[in-house]
LOVODO-761440 format. One record per residue: residue in three letters; y, z, x of N, C-alpha, C in turn. Coordinates in pm, whole numbers, plus 50000, padded with zeros to 5 digits. Atoms other than C-alpha are relative to their C-alpha. Layout:
residues N
[r "ALA",[Y,Z,X],[Y,Z,X],[Y,Z,X]]
...
This chain:
residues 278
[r "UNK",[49880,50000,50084],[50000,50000,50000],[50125,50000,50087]]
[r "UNK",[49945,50052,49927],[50315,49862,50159],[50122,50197,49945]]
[r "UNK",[49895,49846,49986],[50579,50228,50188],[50166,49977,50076]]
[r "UNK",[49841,50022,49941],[50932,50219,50246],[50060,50146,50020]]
[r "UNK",[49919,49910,49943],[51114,50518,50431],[50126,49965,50048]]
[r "UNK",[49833,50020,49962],[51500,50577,50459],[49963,50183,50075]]
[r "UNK",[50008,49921,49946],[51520,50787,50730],[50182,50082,50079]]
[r "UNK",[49917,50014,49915],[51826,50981,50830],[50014,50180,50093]]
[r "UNK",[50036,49863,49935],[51929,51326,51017],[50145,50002,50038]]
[r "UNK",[49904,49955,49944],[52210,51569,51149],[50127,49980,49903]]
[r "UNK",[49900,49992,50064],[52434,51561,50852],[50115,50062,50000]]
[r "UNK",[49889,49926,49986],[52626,51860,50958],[50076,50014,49904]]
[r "UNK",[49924,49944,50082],[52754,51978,50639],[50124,50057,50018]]
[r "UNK",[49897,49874,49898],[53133,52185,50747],[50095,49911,50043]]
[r "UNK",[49857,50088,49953],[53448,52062,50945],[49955,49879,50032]]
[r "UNK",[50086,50150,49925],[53269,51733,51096],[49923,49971,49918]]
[r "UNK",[50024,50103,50147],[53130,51607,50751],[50090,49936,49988]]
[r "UNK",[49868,50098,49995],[53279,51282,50716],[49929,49947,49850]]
[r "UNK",[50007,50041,50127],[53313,51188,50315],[49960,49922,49946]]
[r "UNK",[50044,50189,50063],[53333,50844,50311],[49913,49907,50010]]
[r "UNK",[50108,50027,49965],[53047,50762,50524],[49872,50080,49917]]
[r "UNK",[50101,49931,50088],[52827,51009,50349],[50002,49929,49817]]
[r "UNK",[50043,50051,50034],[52948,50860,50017],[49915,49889,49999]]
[r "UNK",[50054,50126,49977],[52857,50506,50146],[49811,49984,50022]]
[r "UNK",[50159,50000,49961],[52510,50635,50260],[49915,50064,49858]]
[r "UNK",[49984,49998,50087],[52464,50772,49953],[49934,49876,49894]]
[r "UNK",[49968,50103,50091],[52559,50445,49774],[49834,49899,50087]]
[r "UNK",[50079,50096,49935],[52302,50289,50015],[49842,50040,49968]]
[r "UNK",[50085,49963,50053],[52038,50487,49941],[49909,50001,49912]]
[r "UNK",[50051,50033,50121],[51994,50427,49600],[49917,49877,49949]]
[r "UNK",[50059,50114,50003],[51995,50091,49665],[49907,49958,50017]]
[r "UNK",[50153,50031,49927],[51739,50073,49888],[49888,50086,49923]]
[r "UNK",[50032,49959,50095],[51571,50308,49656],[49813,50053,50069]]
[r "UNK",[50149,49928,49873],[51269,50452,49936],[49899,50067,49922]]
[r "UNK",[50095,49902,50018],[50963,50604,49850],[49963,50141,50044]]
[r "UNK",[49922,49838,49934],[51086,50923,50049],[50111,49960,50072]]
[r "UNK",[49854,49983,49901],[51433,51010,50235],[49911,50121,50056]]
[r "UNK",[50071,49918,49915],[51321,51169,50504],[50115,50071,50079]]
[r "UNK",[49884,49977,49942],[51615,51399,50691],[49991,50114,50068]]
[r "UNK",[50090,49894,49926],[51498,51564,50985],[50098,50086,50120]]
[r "UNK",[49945,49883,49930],[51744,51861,51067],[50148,50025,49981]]
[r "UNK",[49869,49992,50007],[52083,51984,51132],[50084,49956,49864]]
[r "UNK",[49980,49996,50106],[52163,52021,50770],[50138,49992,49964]]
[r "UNK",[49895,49931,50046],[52478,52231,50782],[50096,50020,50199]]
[r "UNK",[49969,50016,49809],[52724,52259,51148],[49998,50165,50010]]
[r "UNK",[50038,49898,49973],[52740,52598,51082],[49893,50093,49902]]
[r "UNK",[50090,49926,50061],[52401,52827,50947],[50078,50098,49930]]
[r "UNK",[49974,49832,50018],[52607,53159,50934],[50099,50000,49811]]
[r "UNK",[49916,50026,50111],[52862,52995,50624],[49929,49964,49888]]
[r "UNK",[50073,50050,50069],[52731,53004,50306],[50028,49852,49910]]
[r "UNK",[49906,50053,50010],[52996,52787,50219],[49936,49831,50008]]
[r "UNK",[50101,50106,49901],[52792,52503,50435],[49865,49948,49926]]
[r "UNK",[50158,50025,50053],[52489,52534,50267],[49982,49987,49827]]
[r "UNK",[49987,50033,50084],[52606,52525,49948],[50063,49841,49944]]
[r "UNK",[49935,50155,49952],[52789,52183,50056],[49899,49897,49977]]
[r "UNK",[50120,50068,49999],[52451,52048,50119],[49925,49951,49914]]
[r "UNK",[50060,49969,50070],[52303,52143,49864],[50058,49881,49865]]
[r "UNK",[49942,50085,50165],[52548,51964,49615],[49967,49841,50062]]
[r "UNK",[49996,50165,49890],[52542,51630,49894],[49820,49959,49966]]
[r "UNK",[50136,50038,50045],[52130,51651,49866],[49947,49927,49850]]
[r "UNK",[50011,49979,50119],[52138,51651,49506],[50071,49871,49958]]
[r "UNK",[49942,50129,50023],[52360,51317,49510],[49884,49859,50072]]
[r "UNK",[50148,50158,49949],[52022,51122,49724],[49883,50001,49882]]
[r "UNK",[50099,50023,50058],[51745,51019,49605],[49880,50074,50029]]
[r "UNK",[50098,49942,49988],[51427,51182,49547],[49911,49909,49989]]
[r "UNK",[50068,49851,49919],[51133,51291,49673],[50101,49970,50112]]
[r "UNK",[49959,49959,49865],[51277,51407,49973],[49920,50143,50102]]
[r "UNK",[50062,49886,49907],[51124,51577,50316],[50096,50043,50082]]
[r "UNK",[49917,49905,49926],[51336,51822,50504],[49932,50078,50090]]
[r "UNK",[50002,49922,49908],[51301,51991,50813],[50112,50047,50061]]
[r "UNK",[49846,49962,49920],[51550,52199,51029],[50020,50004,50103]]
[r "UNK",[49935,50025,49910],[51750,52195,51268],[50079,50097,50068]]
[r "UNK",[49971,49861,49950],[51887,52423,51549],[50163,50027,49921]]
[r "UNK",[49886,49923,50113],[52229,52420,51344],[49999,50097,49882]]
[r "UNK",[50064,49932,50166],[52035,52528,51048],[49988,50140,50008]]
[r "UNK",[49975,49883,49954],[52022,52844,51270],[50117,50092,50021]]
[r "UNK",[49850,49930,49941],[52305,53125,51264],[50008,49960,50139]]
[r "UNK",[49949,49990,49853],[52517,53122,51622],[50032,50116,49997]]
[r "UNK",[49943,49951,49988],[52742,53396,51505],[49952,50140,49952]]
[r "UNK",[50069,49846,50043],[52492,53684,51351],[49859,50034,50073]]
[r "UNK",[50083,50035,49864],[52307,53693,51640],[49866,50113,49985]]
[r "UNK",[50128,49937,50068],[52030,53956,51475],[49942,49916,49980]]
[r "UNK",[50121,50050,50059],[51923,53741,51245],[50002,49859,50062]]
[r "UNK",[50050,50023,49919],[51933,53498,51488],[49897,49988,50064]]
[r "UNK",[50105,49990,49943],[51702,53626,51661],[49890,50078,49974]]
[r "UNK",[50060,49935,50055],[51487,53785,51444],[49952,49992,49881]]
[r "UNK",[50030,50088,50170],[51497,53591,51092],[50102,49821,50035]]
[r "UNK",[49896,50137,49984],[51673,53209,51257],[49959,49910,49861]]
[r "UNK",[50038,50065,50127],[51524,53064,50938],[50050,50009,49841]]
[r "UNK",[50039,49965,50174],[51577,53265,50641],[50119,49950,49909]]
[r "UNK",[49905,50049,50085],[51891,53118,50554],[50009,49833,49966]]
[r "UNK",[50051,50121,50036],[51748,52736,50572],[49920,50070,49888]]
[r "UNK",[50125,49960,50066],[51420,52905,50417],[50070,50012,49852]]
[r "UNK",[49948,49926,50130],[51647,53075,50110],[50123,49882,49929]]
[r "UNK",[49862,50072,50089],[51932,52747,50064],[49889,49850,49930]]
[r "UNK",[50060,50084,50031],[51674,52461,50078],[49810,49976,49994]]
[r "UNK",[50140,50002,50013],[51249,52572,50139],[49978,50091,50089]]
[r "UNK",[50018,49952,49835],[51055,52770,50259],[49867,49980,50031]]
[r "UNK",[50093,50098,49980],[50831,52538,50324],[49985,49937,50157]]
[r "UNK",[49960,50064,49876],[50856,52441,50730],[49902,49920,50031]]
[r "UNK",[50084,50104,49965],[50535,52208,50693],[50012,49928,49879]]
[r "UNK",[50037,50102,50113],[50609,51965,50431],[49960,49925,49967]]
[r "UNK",[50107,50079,49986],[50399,51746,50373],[49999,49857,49868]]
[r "UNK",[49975,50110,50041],[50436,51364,50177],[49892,49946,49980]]
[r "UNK",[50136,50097,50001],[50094,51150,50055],[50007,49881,49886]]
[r "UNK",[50014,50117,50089],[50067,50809,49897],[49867,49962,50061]]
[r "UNK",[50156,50111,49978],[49765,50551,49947],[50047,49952,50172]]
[r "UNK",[49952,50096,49866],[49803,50454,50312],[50062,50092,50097]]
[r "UNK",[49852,49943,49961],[50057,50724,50425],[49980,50144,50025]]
[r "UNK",[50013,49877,50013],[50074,51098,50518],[50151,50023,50056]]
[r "UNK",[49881,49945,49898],[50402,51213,50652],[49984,50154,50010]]
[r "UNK",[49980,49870,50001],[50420,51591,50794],[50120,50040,50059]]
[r "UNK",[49934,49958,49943],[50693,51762,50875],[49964,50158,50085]]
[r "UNK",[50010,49869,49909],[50709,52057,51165],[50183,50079,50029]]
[r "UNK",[49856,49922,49943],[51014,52301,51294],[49987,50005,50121]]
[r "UNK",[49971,49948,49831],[51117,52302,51663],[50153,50055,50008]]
[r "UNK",[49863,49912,49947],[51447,52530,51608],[49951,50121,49958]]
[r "UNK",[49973,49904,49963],[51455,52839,51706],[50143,50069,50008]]
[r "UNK",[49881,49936,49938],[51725,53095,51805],[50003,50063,50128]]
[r "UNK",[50027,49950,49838],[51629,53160,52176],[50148,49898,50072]]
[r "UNK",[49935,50074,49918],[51878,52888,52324],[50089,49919,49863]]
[r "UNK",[49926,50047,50014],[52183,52720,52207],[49959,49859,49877]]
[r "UNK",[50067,50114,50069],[52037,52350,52083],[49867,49975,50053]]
[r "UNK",[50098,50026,49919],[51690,52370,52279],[49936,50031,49879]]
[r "UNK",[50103,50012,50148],[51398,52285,52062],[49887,50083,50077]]
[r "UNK",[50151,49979,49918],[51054,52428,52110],[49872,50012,49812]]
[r "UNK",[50120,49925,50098],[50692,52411,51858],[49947,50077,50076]]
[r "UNK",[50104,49906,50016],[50534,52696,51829],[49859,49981,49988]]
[r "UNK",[50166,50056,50020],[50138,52721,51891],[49947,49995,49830]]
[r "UNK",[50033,50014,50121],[50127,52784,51555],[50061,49886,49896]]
[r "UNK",[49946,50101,50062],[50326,52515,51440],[49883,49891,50022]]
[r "UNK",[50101,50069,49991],[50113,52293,51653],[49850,49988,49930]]
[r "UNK",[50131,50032,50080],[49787,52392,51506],[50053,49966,49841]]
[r "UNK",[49971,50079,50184],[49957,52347,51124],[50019,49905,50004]]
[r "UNK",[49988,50075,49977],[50040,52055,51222],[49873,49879,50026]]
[r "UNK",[50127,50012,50009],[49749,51946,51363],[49895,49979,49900]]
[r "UNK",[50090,49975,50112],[49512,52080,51086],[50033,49901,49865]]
[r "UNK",[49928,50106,50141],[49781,51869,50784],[49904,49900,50049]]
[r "UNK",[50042,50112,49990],[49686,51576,50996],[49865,49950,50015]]
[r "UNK",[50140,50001,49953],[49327,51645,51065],[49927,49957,49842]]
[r "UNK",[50028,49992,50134],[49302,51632,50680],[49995,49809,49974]]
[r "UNK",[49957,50137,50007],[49352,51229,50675],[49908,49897,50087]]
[r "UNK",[50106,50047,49906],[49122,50966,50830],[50123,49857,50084]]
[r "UNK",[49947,50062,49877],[49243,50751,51087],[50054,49851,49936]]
[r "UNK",[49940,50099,50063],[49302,50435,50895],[50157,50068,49917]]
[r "UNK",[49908,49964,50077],[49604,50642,50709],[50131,50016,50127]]
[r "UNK",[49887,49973,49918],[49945,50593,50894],[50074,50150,49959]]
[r "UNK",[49931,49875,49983],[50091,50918,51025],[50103,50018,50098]]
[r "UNK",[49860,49962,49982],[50417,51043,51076],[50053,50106,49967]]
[r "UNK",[49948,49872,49956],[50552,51329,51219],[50117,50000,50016]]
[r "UNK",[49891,49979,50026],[50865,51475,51176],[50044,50128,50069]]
[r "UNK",[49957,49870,49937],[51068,51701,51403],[50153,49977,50003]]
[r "UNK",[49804,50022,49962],[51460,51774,51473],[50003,49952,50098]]
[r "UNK",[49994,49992,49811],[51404,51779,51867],[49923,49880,50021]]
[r "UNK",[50092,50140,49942],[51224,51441,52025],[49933,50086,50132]]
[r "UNK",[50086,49993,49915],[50973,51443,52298],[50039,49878,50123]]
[r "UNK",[49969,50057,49906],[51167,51182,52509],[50148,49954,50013]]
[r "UNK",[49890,49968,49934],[51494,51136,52676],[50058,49864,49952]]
[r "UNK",[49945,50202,50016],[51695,50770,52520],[50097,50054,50158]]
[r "UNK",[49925,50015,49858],[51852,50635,52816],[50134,50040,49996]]
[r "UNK",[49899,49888,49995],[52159,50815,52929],[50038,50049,49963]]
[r "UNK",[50074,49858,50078],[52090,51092,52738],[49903,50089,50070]]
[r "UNK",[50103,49897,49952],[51884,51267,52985],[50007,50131,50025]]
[r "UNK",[49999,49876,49987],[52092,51561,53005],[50002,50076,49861]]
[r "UNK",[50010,49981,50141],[52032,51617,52609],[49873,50106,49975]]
[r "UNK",[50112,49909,50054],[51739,51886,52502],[49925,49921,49969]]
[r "UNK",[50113,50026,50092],[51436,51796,52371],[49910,50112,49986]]
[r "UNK",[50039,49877,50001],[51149,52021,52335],[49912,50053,50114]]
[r "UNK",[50006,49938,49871],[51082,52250,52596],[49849,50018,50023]]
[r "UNK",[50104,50004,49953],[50728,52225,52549],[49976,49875,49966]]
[r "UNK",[50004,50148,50019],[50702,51839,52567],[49844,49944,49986]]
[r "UNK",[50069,50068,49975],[50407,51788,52730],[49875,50043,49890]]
[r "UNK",[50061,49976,50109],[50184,51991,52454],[50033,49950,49842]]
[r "UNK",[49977,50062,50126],[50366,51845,52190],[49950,49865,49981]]
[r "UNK",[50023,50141,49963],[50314,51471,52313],[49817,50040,49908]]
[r "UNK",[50132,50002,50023],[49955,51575,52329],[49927,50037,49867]]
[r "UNK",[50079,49955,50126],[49893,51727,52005],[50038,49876,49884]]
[r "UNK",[49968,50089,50079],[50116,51456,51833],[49910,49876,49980]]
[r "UNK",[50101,50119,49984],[49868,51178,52016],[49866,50022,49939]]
[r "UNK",[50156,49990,50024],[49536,51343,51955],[50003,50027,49854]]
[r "UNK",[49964,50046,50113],[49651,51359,51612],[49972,49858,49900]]
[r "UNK",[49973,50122,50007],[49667,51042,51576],[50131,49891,49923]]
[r "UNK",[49910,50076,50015],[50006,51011,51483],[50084,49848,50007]]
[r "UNK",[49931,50120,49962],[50203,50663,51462],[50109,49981,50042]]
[r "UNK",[49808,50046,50015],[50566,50719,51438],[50048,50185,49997]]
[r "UNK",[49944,49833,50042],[50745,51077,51517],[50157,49953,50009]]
[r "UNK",[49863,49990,50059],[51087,51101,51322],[50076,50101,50082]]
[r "UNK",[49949,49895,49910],[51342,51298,51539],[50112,49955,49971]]
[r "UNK",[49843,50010,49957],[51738,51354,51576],[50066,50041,50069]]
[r "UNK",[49934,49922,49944],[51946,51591,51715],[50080,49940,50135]]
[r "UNK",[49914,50066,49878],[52079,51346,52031],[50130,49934,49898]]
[r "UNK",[49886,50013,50051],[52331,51212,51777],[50015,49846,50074]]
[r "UNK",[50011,50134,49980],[52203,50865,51878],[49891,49927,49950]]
[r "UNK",[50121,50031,50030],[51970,50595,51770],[49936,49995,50117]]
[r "UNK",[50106,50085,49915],[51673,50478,51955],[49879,49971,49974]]
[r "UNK",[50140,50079,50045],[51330,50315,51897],[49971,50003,50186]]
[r "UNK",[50103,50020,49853],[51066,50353,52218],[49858,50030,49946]]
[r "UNK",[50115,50005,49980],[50723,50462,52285],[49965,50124,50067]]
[r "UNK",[50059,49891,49983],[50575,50803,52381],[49853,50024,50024]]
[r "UNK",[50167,50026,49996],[50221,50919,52506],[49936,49946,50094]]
[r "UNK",[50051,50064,49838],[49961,50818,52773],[49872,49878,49915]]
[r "UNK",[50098,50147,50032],[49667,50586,52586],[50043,49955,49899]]
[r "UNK",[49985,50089,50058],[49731,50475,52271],[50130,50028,49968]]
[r "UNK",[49870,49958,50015],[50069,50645,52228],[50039,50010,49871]]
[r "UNK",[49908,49983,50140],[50338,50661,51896],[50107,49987,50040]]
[r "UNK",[49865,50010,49996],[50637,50517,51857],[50069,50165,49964]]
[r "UNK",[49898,49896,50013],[50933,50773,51873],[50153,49914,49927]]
[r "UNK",[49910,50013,50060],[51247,50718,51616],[50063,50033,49954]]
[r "UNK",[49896,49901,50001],[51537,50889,51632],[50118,49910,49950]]
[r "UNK",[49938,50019,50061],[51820,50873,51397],[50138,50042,50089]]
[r "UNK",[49858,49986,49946],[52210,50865,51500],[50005,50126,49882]]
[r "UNK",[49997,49922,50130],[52360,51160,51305],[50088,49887,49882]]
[r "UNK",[49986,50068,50116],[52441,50994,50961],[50148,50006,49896]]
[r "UNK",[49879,50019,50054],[52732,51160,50813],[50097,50082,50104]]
[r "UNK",[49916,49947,49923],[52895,51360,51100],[50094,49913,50049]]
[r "UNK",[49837,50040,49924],[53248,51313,51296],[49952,50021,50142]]
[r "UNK",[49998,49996,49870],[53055,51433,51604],[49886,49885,50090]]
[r "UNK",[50058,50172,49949],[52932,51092,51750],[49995,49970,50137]]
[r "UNK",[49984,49961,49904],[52826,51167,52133],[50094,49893,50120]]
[r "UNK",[49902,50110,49927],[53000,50991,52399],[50122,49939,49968]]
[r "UNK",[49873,50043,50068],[53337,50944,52201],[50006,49896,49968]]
[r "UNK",[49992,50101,50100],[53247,50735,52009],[49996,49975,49866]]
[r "UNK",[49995,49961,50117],[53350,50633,51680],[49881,49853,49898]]
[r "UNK",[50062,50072,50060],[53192,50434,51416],[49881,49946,50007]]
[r "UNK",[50107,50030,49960],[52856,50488,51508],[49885,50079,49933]]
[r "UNK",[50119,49941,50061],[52676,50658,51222],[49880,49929,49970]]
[r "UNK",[50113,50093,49959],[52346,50569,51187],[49853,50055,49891]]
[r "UNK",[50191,49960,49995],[51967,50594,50997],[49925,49873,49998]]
[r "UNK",[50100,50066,49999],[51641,50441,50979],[49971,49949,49884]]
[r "UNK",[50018,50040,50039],[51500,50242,50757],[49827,49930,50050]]
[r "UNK",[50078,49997,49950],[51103,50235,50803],[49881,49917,49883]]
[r "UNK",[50081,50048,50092],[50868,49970,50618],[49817,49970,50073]]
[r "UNK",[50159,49953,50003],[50471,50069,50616],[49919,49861,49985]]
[r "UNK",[50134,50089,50038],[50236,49800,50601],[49880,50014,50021]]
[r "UNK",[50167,50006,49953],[49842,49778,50637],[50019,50001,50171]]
[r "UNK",[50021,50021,49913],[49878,49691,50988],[50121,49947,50105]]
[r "UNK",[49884,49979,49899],[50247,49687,51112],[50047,50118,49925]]
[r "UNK",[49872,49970,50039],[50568,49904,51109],[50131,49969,50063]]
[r "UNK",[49882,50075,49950],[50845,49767,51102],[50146,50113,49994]]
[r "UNK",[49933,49914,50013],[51189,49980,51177],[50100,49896,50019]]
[r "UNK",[49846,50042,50035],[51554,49886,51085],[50089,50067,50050]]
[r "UNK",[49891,49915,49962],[51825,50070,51258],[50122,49902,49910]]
[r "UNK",[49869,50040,50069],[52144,50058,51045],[50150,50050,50052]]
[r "UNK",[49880,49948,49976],[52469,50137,51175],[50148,49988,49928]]
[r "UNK",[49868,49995,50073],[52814,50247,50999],[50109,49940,50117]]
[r "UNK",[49891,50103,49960],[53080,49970,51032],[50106,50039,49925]]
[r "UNK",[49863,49948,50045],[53453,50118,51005],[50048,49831,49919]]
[r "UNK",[49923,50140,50030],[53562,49723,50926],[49937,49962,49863]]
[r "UNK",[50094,50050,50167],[53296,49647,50618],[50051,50144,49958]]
[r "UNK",[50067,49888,50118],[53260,50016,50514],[49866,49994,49975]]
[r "UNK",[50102,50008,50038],[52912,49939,50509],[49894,50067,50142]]
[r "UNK",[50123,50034,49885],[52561,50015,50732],[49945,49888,49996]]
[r "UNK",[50097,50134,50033],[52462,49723,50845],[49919,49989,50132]]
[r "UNK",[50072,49985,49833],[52155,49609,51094],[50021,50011,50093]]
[r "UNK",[49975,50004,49851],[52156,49646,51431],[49891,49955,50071]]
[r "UNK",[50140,50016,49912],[51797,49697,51607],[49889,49971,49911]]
[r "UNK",[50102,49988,50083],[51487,49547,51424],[49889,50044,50115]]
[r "UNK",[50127,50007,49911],[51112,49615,51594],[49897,49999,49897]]
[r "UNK",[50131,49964,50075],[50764,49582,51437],[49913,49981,50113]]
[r "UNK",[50069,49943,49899],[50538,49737,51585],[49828,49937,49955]]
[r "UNK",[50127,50013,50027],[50129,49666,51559],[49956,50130,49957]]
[r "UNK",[50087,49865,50050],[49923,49965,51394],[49873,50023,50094]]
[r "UNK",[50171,49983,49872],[49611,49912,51616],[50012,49955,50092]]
[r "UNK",[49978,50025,49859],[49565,49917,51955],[50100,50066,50041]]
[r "UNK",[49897,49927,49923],[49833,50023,52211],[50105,49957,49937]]
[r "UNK",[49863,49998,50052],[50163,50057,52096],[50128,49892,50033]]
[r "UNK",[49966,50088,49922],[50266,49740,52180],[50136,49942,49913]]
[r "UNK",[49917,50035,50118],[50571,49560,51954],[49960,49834,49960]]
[r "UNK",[50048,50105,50099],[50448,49277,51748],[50106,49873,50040]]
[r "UNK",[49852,50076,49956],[50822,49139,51767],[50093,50110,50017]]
[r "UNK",[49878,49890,50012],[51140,49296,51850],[50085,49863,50038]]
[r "UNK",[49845,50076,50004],[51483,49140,51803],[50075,50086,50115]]
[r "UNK",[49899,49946,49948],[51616,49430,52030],[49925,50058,50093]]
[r "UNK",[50065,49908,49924],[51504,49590,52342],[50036,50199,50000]]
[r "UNK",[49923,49887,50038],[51468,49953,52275],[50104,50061,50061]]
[r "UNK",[49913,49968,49957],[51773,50118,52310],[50093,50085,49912]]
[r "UNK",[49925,49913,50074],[52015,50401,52217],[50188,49900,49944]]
[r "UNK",[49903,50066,50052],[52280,50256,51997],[50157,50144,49961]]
C-alpha cells in the first residue's frame, strides 16, 4: 500500500515562532493531506512557559490528523532546573502524551517513535537502554517486508558543516540497534537544517532530517530557509521531497528529490540532488 508522510520538526512555539510560515505550512498540509504528520521534537522554545505549550497546542490542533510526536530537548525546562533534572518530561508528558513510544501501523508501514532528550546537557541527545530495547521490541513486532521508520529529535550523523552540532551521545549503539532493527528511514531534527544521507555499516537506513519548519532561528544566518519532508512509501522504493519556504512565492516549494531502493544496500534508485544540508 503506497503511504504518504509530511514530515516536519522544531517548531519552537514562543518568541521565534514565525506566523506566516506556520500558517502557510499549515495551508500546505491539508493539501497534501498525509496519512500521518510526523513532527519529531522541539515543540515549544521554551518548556518552563506554560504559555508555550498552550501555543502549540492550539497550532497542533490547526494540522492534520493522525499525528506522531516526539520530543525534543526544548520540550525540556532550562530554567527549573529540579524538574529538569528529575521529571525533564512531565511537562511534554502532561501538554501533549505521555506516550514517548508512539507507534503508527497501516498495511506496509510501521513508524515508531523514541525520546533522546534529556536534561543532563544543554541540546545533547542521548537513548536510553531502555528506550533502545522499546524500541527494538515495537519493531521486532513487524516482519521484515514492512517498511520501518524511526523517529528521534537528535540524528545519528553529522550533515556537512554541521559537525560541531550534537547528535546522540550514544551514536554508535543507536546506529546499531536502529540497523539490526531493520529500520529504513530514521526521522530526525534538531540541526535546524535539511539533509537526506545514509547511516550504518551493511545494509544501512537512510537518515532524514527536517530544517526547523516554523522557527525564526535558521542556523547559519540564514533567512528563508524553513523546511519539511515529504516522504512517499512504495512496495519497493522511498522516495523523499525536501520542501523549502520561499520569502518571494510565500510558498514551500521543492528543492532535493531522492528515491531510494527498499532492498539491498541503501543505494539511491535516482537522485536529482546530491545529499546535502539545505
Amino acid at each position: 500500500m503506497r503511504s504518504v508522510l509530511m514530515h516536519i520538526s522544531d517548531l519552537h512555539a514562543g518568541r521565534t515562532f514565525h506566523p506566516r510560515v506556520a500558517d502557510q505550512l499549515a495551508r500546505e498540509a491539508h493539501d497534501l493531506r498525509p496519512d500521518l504528520l510526523i513532527i519529531s521534537g522541539d515543540l515549544v522554545q521554551r518548556a518552563d512557559f506554560a504559555s508555550q505549550w498552550e501555543a502549540i497546542i492550539q497550532y497542533l490542533q490547526q494540522l492534520p490528523q493522525p499525528q506522531l510526536i516526539v520530543p525534543g530537548n526544548h520540550d525540556v525546562p532550562l530554567f527549573h532546573v529540579v524538574e529538569r533534572f528529575t521529571r525533564p518530561l512531565d511537562r511534554y508528558q502532561q501538554y501533549i502524551s505521555a506516550n514517548l513510544n508512539p507507534v503508527f501501523e497501516r498495511p506496509g508501514l510501521v513508524v515508531v517513535g523514541g525520546n533522546s532528550a534529556h536534561g543532563l546537557t544543554i541540546d545533547g541527545g542521548f537513548v536510553s537502554d531502555e528506550q533502545q530495547r522499546i524500541m527494538a521490541q515495537l519493531f521486532a513486532r513487524y516482519p521484515d517486508d514492512v517498511c520501518k521508520i524511526a523517529v528521534l529529535h537528535h540524528g545519528v550523523v553529522h550533515p556537512p558543516g554541521h559537525e560541531k552540532r550534537t547528535i546522540v551521545r550514544n551514536v554508535a549503539e543507536v546506529t546499531q540497534m536502529l540497523e539490526q532493527s531493520g529500520v529504513d528511514v530514521l526521522l530526525c531534527g534538531h540541526h535546524h537544517v535539511s539533509y537526506v544521507g545514509v547511516a550504518g555499516n551493511a545494509k544501512g537506513f537512510v537518515v532524514c532530517q527536517s530544517g526547523t519548519s516554523t522557527s525564526r532561528r535558521i542556523r547559519e544566518g540564514e533567512r528563508g530557509r524553513n523546511a519539511y519532508n515529504v516522504l512517499t512509501i512504495e512496495e519497493a522504493t522511498i522516495h523523499i521531497s525536501q520542501r523549502r519556504y520561499v520569502e518571494m512565492s510565500g510558498r514551500f516549494e521543492p528543492l532535493g528529490e531522492y528515491e531510494f531502493q527498499r532492498r539491498g544496500a541503501w543505494l539511491p534508485a535516482h537522485r536529482r540532488n546530491e545529499p546535502q544540508t539545505l
